[in-house]
N, C-alpha and C positions, 0 to 999 in steps of 0.2 A: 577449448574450454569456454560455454558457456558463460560471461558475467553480468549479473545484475546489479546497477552503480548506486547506493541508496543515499539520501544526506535531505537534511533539515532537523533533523532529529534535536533534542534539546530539552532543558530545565525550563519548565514556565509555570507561574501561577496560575491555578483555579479560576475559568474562564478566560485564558488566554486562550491564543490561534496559535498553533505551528504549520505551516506545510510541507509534506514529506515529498519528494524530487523520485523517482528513480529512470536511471537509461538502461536501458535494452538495447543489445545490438540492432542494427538498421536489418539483418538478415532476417530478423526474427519476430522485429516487433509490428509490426503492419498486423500481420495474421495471429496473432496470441491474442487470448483474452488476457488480460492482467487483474491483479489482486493486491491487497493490503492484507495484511495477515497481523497476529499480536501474540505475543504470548508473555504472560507475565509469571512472575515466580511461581508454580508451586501448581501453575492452572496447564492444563493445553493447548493447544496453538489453535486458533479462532482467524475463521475467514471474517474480515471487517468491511472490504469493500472491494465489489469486483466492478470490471467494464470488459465489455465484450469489441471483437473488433469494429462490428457497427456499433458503438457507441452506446448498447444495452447496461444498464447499473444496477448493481443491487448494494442493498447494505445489511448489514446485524441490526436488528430493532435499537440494541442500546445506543447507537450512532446516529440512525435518524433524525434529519432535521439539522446536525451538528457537523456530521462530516460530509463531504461531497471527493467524489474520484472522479480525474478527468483525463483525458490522454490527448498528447500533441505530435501526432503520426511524424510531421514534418523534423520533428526534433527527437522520437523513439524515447520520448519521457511520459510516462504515467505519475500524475500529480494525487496525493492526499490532503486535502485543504481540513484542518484540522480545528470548530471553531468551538467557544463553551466548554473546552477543556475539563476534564473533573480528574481528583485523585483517582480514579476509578481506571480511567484511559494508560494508566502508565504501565508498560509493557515494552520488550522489543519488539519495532514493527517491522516486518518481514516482507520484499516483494516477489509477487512470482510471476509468472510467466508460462502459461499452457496452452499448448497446441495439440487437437486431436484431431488425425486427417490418414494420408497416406505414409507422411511422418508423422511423429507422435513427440512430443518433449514437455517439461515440466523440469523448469529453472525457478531455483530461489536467490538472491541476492544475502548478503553476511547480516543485514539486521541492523536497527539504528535504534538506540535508544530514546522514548520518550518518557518525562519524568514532571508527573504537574504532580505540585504542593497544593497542600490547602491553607 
């Protein structure tokens, strides 16, 4: 069994930083693109920010500028640096993990809550 480790998650005021941690196994993560994902009450689950294994990034328009996704092969952590915070951002954030090849997989990790006040 697959697990995706997530944590930084947290309570922060309207324009705070959080940064969001997750690990992948070492088996798996070199070759995955990875992802941030969110989904908050009541919406559905929205890709936030991905990285590819060479190092390619995308993000959701509404993040631009604010969030940045990074990955540390040596360590099988993909990082979400989380800056200008808004009530808008709070959601569980979700990490995955996809690989399509001659194997094929698509792991999510359990979710970490993020919670900005205004």
């Amino acid at each position: 069994q697959v697990q995706l480790v997530e944590s930084g998650g947290g309570l922060v005021q309207a324009g705070g930083s959080l940064r969001l941690s997750c690990v992948a196994p070492g088996s798996i993560f070199s070759v995955s693109s990875m992802g941030w994902y969110r989904q908050a009450p009541g919406k559905q689950r929205e890709l936030v920010a991905a990285i590819t294994s060479g190092g390619s990034t995308n993000y959701v328009d509404s993040v631009k500028g604010r969030f940045t996704i990074s990955r540390d092969n040596a360590k099988n952590t993909v990082y979400l640096q989380m800056n200008s915070l808004k009530p808008e951002d709070t959601a569980v954030y979700y990490c995955n993990a996809i690989f399509s090849g001659f194997l094929k997989w698509n792991y999510w990790g359990q979710g970490t809550q993020v919670t900005v006040s205004s």
